[in-house]
LUMZAVEX-327044 format. One line per 10 residues: their letters; for each residue x negated, y negated, z negated of C-alpha. Coordinates in nm, 3 decimals. Layout:
a) X:Y:Z | ...
//
This chain:
xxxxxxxxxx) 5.316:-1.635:0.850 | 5.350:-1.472:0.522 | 5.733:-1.326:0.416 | 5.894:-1.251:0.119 | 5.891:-0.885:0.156 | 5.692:-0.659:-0.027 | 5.346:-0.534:0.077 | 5.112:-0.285:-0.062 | 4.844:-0.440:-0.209 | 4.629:-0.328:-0.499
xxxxxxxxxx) 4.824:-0.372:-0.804 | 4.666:-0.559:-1.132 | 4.959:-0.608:-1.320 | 4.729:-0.779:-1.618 | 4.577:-1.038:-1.415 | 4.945:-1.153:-1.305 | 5.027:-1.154:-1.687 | 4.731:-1.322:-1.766 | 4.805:-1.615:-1.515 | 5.155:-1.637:-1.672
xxxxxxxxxx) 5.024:-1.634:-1.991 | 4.790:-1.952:-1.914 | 5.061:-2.122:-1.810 | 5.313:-2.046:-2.109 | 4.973:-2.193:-2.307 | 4.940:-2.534:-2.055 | 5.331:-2.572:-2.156 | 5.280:-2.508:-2.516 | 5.560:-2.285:-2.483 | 5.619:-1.975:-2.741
xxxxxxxxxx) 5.720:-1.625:-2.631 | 6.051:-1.655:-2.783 | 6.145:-2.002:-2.616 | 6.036:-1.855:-2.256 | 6.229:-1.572:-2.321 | 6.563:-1.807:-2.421 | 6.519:-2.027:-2.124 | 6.490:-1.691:-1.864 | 6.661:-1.472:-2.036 | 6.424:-1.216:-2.034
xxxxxxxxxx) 6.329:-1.072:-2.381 | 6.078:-1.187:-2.582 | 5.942:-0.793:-2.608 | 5.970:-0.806:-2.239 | 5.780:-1.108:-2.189 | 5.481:-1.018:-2.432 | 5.466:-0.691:-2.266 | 5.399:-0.822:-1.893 | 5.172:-1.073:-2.035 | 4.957:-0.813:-2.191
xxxxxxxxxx) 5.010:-0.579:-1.895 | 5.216:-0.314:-2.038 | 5.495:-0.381:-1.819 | 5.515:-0.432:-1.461 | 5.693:-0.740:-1.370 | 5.927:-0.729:-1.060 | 5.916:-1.061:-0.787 | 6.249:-1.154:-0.918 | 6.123:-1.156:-1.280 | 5.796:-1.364:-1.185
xxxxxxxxxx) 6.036:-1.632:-1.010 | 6.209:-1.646:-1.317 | 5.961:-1.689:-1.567 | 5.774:-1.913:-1.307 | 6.102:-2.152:-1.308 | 6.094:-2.167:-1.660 | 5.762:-2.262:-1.686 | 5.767:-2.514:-1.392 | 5.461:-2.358:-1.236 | 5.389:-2.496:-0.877
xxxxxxxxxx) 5.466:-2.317:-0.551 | 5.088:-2.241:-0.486 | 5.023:-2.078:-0.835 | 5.344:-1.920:-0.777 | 5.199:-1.750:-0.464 | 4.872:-1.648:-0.667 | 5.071:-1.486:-0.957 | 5.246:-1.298:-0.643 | 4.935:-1.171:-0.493 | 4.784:-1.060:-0.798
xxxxxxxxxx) 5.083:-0.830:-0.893 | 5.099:-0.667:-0.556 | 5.342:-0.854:-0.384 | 5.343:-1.111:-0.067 | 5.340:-1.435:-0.112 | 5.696:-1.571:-0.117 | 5.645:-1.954:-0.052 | 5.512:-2.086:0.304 | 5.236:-2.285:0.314 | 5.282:-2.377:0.672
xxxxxxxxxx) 5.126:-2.722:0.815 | 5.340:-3.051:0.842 | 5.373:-3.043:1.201 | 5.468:-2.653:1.223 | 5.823:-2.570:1.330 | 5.933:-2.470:1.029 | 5.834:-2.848:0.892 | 6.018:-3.024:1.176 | 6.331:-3.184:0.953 | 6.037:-3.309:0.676
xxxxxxxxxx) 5.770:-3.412:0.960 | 6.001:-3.637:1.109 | 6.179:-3.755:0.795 | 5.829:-3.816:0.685 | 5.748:-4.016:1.012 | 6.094:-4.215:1.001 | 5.991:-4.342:0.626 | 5.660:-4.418:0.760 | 5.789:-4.563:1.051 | 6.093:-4.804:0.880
xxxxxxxxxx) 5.828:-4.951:0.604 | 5.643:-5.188:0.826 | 5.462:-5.410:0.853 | 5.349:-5.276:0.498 | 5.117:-5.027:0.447 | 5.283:-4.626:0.443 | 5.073:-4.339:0.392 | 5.147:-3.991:0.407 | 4.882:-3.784:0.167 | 4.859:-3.434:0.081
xxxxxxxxxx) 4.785:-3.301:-0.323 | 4.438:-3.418:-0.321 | 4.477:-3.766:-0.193 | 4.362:-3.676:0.169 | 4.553:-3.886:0.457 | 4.796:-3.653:0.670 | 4.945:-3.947:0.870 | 5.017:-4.349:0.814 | 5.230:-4.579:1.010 | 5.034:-4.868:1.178
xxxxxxxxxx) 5.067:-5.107:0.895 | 4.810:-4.878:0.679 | 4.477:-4.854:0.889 | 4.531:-5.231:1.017 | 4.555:-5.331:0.667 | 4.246:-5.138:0.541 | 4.087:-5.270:0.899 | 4.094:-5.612:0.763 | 3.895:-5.526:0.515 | 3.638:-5.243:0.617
xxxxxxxxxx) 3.545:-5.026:0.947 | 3.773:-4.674:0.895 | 3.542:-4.549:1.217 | 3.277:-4.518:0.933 | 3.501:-4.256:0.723 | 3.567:-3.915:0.875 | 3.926:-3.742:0.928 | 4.097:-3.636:0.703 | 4.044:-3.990:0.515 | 4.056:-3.941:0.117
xxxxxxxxxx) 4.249:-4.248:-0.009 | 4.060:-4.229:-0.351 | 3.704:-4.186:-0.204 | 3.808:-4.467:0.004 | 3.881:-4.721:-0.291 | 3.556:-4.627:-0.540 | 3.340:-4.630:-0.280 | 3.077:-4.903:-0.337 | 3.049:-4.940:0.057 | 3.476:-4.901:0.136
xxxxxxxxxx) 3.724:-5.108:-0.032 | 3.566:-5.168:-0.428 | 3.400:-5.486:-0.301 | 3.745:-5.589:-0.248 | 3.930:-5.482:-0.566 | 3.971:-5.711:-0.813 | 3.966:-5.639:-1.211 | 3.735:-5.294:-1.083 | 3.728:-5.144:-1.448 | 4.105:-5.166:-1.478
xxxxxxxxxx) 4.243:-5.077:-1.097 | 3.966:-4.776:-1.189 | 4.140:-4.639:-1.497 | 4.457:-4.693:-1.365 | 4.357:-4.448:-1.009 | 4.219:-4.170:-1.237 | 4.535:-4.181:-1.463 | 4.710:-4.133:-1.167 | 4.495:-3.824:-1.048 | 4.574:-3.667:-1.385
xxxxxxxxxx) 4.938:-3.742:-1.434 | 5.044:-3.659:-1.042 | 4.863:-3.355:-1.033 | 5.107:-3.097:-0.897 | 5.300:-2.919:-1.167 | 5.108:-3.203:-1.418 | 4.814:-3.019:-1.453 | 4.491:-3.081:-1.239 | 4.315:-2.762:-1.039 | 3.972:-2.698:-0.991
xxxxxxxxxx) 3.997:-2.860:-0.691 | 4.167:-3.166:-0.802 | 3.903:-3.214:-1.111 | 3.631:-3.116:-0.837 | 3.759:-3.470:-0.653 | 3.813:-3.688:-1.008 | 3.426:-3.552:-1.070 | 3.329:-3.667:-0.723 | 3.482:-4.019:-0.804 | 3.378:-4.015:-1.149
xxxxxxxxxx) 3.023:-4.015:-1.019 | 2.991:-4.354:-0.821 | 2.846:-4.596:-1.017 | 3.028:-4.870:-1.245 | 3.314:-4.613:-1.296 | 3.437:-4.611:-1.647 | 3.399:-4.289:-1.849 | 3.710:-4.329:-2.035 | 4.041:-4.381:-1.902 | 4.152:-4.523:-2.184
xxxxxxxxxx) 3.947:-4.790:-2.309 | 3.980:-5.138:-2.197 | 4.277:-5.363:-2.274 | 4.606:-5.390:-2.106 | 4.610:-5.686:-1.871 | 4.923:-5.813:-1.787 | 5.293:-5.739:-1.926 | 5.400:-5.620:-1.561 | 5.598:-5.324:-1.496 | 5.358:-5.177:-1.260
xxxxxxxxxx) 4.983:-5.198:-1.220 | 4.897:-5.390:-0.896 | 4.620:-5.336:-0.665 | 4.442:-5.695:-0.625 | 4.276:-5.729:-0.311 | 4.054:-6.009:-0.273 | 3.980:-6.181:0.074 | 3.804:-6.492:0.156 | 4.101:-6.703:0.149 | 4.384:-6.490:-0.029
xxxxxxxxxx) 4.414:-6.286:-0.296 | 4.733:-5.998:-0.249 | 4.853:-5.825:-0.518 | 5.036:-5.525:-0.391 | 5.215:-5.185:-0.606 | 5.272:-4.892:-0.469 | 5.612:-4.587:-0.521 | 5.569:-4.206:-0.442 | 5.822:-4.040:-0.263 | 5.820:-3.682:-0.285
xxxxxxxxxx) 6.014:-3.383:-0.152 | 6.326:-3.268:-0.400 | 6.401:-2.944:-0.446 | 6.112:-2.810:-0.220 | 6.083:-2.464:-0.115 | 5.747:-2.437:0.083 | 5.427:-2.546:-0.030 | 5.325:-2.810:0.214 | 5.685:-2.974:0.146 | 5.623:-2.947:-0.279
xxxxxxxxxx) 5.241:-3.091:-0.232 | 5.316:-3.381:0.037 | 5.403:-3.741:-0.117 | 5.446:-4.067:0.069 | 5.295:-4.354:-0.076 | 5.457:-4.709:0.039 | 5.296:-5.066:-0.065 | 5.522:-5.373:-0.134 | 5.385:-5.720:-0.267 | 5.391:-5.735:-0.626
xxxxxxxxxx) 5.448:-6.105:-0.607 | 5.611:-6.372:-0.429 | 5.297:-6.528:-0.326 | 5.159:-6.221:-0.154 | 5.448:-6.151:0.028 | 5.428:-6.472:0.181 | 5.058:-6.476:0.235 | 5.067:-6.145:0.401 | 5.153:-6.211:0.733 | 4.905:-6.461:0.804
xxxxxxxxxx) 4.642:-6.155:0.610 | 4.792:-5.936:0.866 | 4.750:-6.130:1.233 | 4.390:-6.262:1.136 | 4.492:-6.629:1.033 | 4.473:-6.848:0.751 | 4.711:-6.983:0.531 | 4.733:-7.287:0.703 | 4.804:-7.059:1.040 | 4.462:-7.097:1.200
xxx) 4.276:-6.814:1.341 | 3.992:-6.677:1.091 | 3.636:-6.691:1.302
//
């Protein structure tokens, strides 16, 4: 368990002005604007960027705040000035986590009997309610995919759920747009354009995001599922921690499915217990 005290470590003050640096450039934010919003002098701030000044932890969580850089990055700009870590990075069901875990588990738990998945930054399943794999059940065997389950591998793959996604091109541009603009701290990692290269590689995926025309004037972008005797059109919202103060609470997100239409909603149950629409049971 890492603290917030100091520890001797070998000290590169450039490379933690460097990594500040990059991020003043990913915000498009000048010197003199950083140094308004901190209150930490421009001179100041060109001076740790270059290395010429040693910044202090205090003056690394304030320029980090005013850049909005994520708790992980935070932690790496730490390390490479010579100081602990400051943010946790403990696992969901740690002690520390216990008021999130089961806050997490009660959301989970209260959106039945629709699908509620808990997901970590890169899309990987942490923990579901039992709406989530019996929905994906109906449609594929989950025994084939190993834990921890990637939601996004599990859509674009042509043997998972893409045989059962309707409009493919679209639902695809729509899941990569996604990857980019929920990227923690709005700017994907290596790790996070390491998984939209991975999906960007199964065939019939479009190479630009944005090409293809807009579909329907709805204020979401529904995933259609297609079935042999229904077709559900559901949305999804992301719930996220506020205000979070470890890294496992700032990366998790909770992502609950509704029916985007009247017709799926009704459809749905029958989907759900194996029966038709006229409430006899499939073969």
């Amino acid at each position: 368990m890492t603290t917030a005290s100091d520890v001797s470590r070998p000290f590169h003050p450039a490379s933690a002005g460097m990594l500040l640096r990059q991020w003043r450039e990913i915000r498009g934010k000048p010197q003199l604007e950083l140094a308004l919003d901190t209150g930490i002098s421009q001179k100041h701030v060109s001076f740790v960027e270059t290395g010429r000044a040693t910044p202090s932890r205090q003056m690394i969580i304030d320029l980090a705040d005013g850049l909005q850089i994520p708790l992980r990055e935070r932690n790496a700009i730490f390390l490479a000035a010579g100081y602990a870590p400051v943010y946790r990075d403990d696992p969901l069901d740690a002690a520390s986590m216990q008021g999130i875990h089961r806050a997490v588990r009660r959301m989970l738990r209260q959106h039945e009997p629709f699908p509620a998945i808990a997901m970590d930054r890169y899309w990987n399943v942490i923990e579901t309610n039992v709406s989530a794999p019996a929905f994906f059940s109906r449609f594929i065997d989950l025994s084939r995919y190993p834990r921890p389950r990637n939601l996004l591998h599990l859509m674009f793959d042509p043997e998972g759920m893409r045989p059962f996604l309707m409009r493919w091109e679209e639902t695809a541009r729509s899941l990569l747009s996604r990857v980019r603009r929920e990227a923690i701290g709005y700017v994907p990692d290596e790790r996070t354009q390491m998984l939209i290269a991975e999906l960007m590689a199964y065939p019939d995926v479009p190479q630009d995001p944005h090409s293809g025309p807009v579909q329907d004037a709805l204020p979401m972008i529904p995933l259609r599922f297609r079935t042999e005797r229904h077709t559900l059109n559901l949305f999804s919202m992301i719930s996220t921690v506020g205000t979070p103060q470890t890294v496992t609470a700032e990366e998790i997100r909770i992502e609950t499915m509704f029916p985007a239409d009247d017709q799926s909603e009704s459809v749905y149950p029958d989907f759900m217990s194996g029966k038709d629409a006229a409430g006899q049971d499939r073969p």
